[in-house]
N, C-alpha and C positions, 0 to 999 in steps of 0.2 A: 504494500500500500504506500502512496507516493505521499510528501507530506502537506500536498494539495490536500489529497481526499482524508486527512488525516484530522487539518485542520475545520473542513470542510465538516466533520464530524461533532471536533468539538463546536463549532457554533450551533451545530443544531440542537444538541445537548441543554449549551447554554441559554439557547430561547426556550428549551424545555423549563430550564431553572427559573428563566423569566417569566414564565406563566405561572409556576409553582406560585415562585415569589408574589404575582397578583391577586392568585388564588387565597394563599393564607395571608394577605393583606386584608384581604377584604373577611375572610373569617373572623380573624382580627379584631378589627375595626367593626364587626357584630358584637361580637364575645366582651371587648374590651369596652370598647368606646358606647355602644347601645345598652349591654347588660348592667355589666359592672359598674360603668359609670354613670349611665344616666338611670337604669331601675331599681340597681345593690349603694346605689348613694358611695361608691369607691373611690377613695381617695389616692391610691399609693397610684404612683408615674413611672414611667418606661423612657429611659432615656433615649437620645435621638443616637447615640453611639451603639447601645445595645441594639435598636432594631434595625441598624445599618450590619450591623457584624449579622442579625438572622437571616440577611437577606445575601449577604455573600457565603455564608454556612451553604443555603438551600441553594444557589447556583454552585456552588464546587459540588455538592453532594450529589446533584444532579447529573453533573460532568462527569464523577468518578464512578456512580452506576449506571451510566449511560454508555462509559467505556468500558466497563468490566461484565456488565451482567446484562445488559442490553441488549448488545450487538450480536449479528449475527453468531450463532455458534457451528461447530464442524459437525456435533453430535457423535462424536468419540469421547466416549467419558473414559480418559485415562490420568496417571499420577506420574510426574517425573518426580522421584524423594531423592536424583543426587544432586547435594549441590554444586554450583557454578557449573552443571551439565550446560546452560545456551549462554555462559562465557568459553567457554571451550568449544561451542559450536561455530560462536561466532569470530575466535579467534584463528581456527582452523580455515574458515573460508573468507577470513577479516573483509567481510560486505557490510559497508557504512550501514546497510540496512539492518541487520542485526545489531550491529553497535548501537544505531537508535533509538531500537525497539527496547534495548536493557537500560537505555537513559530515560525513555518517557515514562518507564515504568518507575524509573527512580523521581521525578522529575512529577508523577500523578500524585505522589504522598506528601511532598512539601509542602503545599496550603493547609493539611492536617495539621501537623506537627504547627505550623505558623501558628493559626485560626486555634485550636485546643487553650493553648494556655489565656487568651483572652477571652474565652467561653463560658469558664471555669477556673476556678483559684488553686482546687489543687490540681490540675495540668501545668501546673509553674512549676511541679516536680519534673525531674526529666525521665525518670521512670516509668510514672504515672503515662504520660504523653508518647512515649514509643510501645509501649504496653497497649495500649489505644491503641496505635497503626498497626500493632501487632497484630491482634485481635481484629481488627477489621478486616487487613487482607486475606485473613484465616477466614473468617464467613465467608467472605468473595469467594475466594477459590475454591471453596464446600461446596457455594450455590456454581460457581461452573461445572464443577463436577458432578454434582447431582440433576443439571441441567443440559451438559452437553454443549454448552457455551463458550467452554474454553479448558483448556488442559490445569488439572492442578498440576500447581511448581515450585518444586523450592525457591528455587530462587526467584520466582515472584515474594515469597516469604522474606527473605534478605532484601530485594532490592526495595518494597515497600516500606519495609521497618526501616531500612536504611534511608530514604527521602522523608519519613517522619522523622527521623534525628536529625537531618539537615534543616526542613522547619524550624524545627524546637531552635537549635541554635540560630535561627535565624532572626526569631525573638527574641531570643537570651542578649544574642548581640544587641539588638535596636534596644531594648529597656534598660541594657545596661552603660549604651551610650548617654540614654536620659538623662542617669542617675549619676551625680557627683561621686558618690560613696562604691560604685563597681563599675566605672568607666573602665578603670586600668585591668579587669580582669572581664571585659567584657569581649575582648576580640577570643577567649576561647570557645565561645558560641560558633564562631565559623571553623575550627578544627573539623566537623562531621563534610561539610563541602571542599577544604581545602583537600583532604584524606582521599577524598572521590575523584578529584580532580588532578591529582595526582599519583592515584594509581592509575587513570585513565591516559594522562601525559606518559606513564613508565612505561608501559606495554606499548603502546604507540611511537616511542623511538627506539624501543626492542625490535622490532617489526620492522621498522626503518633500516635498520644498521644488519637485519640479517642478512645474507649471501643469498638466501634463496622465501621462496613465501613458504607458507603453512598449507596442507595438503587437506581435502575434506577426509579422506579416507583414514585419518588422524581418530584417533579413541576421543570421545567425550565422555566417556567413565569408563572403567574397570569392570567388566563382565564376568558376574557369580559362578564360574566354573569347578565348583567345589564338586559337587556330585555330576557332572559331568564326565561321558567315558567318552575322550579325546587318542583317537587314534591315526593311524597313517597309510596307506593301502602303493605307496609308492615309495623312490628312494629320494632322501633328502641331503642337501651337499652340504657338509660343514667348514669346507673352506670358505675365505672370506675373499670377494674380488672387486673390481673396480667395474663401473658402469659409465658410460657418458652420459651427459645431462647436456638438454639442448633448450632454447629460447624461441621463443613463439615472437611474431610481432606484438607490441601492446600499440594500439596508436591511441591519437589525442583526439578531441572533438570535433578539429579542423577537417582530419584526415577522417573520420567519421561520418562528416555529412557532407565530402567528397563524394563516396562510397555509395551513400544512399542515392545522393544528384545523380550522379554517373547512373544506376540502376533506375531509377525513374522516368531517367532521360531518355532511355534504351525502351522504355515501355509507351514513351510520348507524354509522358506528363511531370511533375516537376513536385518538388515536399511540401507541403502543405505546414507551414512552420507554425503555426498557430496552436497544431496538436501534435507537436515532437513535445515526446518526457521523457527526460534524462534521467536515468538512475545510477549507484555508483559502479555499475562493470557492462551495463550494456545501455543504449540510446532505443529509443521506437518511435518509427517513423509511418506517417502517413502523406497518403499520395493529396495532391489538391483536390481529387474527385473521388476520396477517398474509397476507392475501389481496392487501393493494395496498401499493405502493412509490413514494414519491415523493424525488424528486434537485431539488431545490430551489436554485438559484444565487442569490448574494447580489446579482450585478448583471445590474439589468435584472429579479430577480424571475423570468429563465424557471424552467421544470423542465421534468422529463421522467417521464411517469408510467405504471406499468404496473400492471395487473386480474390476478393471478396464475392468476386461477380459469377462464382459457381454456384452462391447460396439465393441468386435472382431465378426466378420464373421464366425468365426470357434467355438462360443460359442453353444454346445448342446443343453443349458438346456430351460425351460422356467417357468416364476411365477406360482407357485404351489399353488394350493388353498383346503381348506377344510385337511392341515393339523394337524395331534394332536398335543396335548401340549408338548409330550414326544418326537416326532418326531424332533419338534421346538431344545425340549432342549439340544436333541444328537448332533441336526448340530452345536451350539452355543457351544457346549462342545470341537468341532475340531476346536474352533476360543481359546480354551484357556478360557471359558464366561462360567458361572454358574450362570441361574436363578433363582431367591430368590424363597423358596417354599415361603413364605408372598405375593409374587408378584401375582393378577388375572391376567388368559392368556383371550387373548382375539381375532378372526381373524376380520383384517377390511377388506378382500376382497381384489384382484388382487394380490394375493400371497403376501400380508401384512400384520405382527401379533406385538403384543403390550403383553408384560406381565406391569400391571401397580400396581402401591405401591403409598398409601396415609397416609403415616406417621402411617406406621406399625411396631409396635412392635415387635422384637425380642426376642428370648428367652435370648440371652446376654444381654438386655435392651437396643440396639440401638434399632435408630430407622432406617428404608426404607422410601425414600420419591422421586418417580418420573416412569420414565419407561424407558423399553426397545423396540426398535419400530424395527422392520428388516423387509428386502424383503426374499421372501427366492422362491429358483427357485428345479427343477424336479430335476433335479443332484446333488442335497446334498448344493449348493451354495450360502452364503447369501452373495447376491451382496450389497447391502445396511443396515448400522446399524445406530443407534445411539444409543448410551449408557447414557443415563440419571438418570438413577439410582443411588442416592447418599444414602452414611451409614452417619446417626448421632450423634449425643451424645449430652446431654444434659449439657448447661455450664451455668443452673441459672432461676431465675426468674426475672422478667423487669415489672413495672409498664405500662399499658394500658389504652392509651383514649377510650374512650364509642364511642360506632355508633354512637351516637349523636353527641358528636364533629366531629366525622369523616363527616359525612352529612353537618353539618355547613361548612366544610373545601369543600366542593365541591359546596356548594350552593356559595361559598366567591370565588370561579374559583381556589384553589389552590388543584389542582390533575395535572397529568403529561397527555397532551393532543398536540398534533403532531399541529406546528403551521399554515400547509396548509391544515389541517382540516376544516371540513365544521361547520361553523360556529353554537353553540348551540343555539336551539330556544326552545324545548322542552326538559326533561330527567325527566324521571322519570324512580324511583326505584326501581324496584320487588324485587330485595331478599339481602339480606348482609350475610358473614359468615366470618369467622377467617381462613388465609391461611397462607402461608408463602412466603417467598422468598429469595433469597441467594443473600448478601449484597457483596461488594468489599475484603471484607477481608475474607471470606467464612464462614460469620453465616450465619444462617437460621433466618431471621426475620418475627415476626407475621405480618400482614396488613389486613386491612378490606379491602377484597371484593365484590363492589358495582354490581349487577347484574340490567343493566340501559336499559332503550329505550332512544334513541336520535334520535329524532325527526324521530322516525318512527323505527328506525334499531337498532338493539340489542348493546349494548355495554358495557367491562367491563371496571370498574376503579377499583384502588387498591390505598389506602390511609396508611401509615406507621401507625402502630399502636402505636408502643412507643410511650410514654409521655417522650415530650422534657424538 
């Protein structure tokens, strides 16, 4: 979600709050103003500060279940209990998007923590006041769970509690600036945001200063292999060797919406700039007659493109089957697309074809490593592509753990395994081989290959090959 439609959320929220806020205004102003004080002869008054703070209570409140227990849900009621499991996700594929998504969650509890301590006298404790955030995010994530609206997670548990302590001291500081007698110990109210902000700085020029990126295929917890029987049905090498790593293109947003121009321009029509959304590893573009859509990634250059005009009533054509490879390569040539003579053609049936490249050699010494997949219909039209096909180049030799360690690393639960998966009781091994995969910064990284049965059903793992 882009943080257009993000914010596009919260304001709907917030008119929600602003209608609440009407609503028991006007209750209110029955109850208070009509009963109490004009039928019960009441005296005592409501300051104009207190009904200002109910009226920002009731819009934040609104906004925080409006984000949490609102929105749509997926209707998987599952529990992630390890913690910082989607900081390790997010660090593994380090997409700004994930990074966001563990800051607005930190970033939703601060008006608690703020808003608490002047709602109430003993919220001036700071116990009291994260104990609150605590306890709230805990309902929240019961009610997604018990609704299907969202995953419980720990680390929604940490990252809430943790923007209620940032709150709190966010008050601590302000009252304490007030106050003559705790100005000078009043900057440790920001210690909870400085701490945030600085482990976010740490890991961000870790990442910077590494040689190579973070791989998804990378463990985000440890996997209970305890009663697990983990065996091996082939031979595994215990020496240790060297691999080359190679480099993809990454390009910039210039050379980006060259890419798309150039492809549009090829079809007669030109981007429609108005509904390009940039996100942090790929672009999406739309055509000005918005017939065609293209998802552009900044590594490696793929995308994935789709002809809208097959889903129109007045489309002639239909998926074409059984034809040739030259046929394939003429239509792909009117998209602006030139198929690698390296690449094998291949048809999967319902007018579906694949040219695919397994780290093939060029006569200029790159290498090809991937494929090109399209629909292709009677009237010349490929309604469906994806471009996968990446050029490499070789940027070195890198030291290699042995299948053996790699096998030890999976027998120890440390491979990257979805946490509402079904739990391991069997795996065993059939085959291992040396593959790759393209890291966050756009290398090509080796990894072992584990070709598994779990418990019954075929399954691959992929273990980083580098030696750390």
């Amino acid at each position: 979600m882009s943080l257009t439609n993000i914010f596009e959320m919260g304001k709907g929220y917030l008119m929600l709050g602003g209608g609440l806020v009407l609503i028991t205004a006007l209750c209110f102003s029955i109850g208070y103003g009509l009963i109490y004080r004009k039928m019960c002869k009441g005296r005592a008054r409501l300051s104009t500060g207190r009904l200002f703070l109910s009226a920002v209570c009731i819009c934040y409140l609104a906004v925080l279940f409006g984000a949490t227990v609102l929105r749509p849900g997926t209707e998987m009621r599952a529990a992630c209990i390890y913690p910082f499991y989607s900081y390790r996700e997010a660090w593994h594929s380090f997409s700004s998007v994930e990074w966001r998504n563990l800051i607005l969650n930190i970033l939703l509890f601060v008006p608690l923590g703020f808003l608490l301590p002047f709602w109430a006298s003993r919220f001036r404790k700071f116990y009291w006041t994260v104990g609150a955030g605590l306890l709230t995010t805990l309902a929240i994530e019961l009610i997604q769970l018990a609704t299907g609206r969202g995953v419980f997670e720990a680390d929604d548990l940490i990252n809430n509690t943790l923007g209620t302590a940032i709150g709190y001291g966010l008050f601590a500081f302000c009252s304490g600036i007030r106050s003559r007698f705790r100005r000078k110990t009043a900057w440790f109210g920001l210690l909870p945001a400085a701490f945030t902000l600085a482990a976010y700085m740490t890991g961000y020029l870790i990442y910077e200063n590494q040689a190579y990126g973070n791989l998804i295929c990378e463990p985000n917890y440890t996997v209970n292999m305890k009663d697990a029987e983990v065996s091996a049905a082939c031979d595994l090498e215990q020496e240790e060797k060297t691999g080359t790593l190679y480099r993809s293109a990454v390009a910039e947003r210039q050379e980006m919406d060259r890419r798309a121009q150039d492809m549009f321009a090829a079809l007669g029509t030109d981007i429609g700039e108005e509904r390009t959304v940039e996100y942090d590893d790929v672009t999406v573009y739309y055509s000005k007659d918005e017939r065609y859509c293209l998802w552009l990634y900044k590594n490696g250059l793929t995308y994935s493109f789709t002809d809208y005009s097959v889903f129109d009533d007045t489309f002639d054509g239909e998926k074409k089957e059984n034809a040739t490879e030259e046929e394939i390569k003429e239509a792909l040539s009117k998209y602006g697309i030139e198929a690698p003579e390296e690449a094998a053609f291949e048809e999967n049936g319902e007018g579906r074809y694949t040219f695919l490249a397994s780290m093939c050699e060029k006569d200029d010494g790159a290498v090809l490593d991937g494929s090109i997949q399209l629909t292709y219909n009677t009237n010349g039209v490929v309604s469906e592509l994806n471009y996968r096909m990446v050029e490499l180049e070789s940027c070195g030799e890198e030291a290699l753990i042995s299948q053996r360690e790699a096998y030890e690393r999976i027998k120890a639960g440390k491979f990257e395994y979805l946490y509402f998966a079904d739990k391991i009781q069997t795996l065993l091994v059939k085959a291992v081989s040396l593959g790759y995969e393209m890291d966050s910064k756009g290398f090509y990284q080796p990894v072992h290959c584990f070709i598994c049965e779990r418990n019954g059903e075929d399954l691959e793992l992929r273990i980083p090959a580098l030696a750390q």
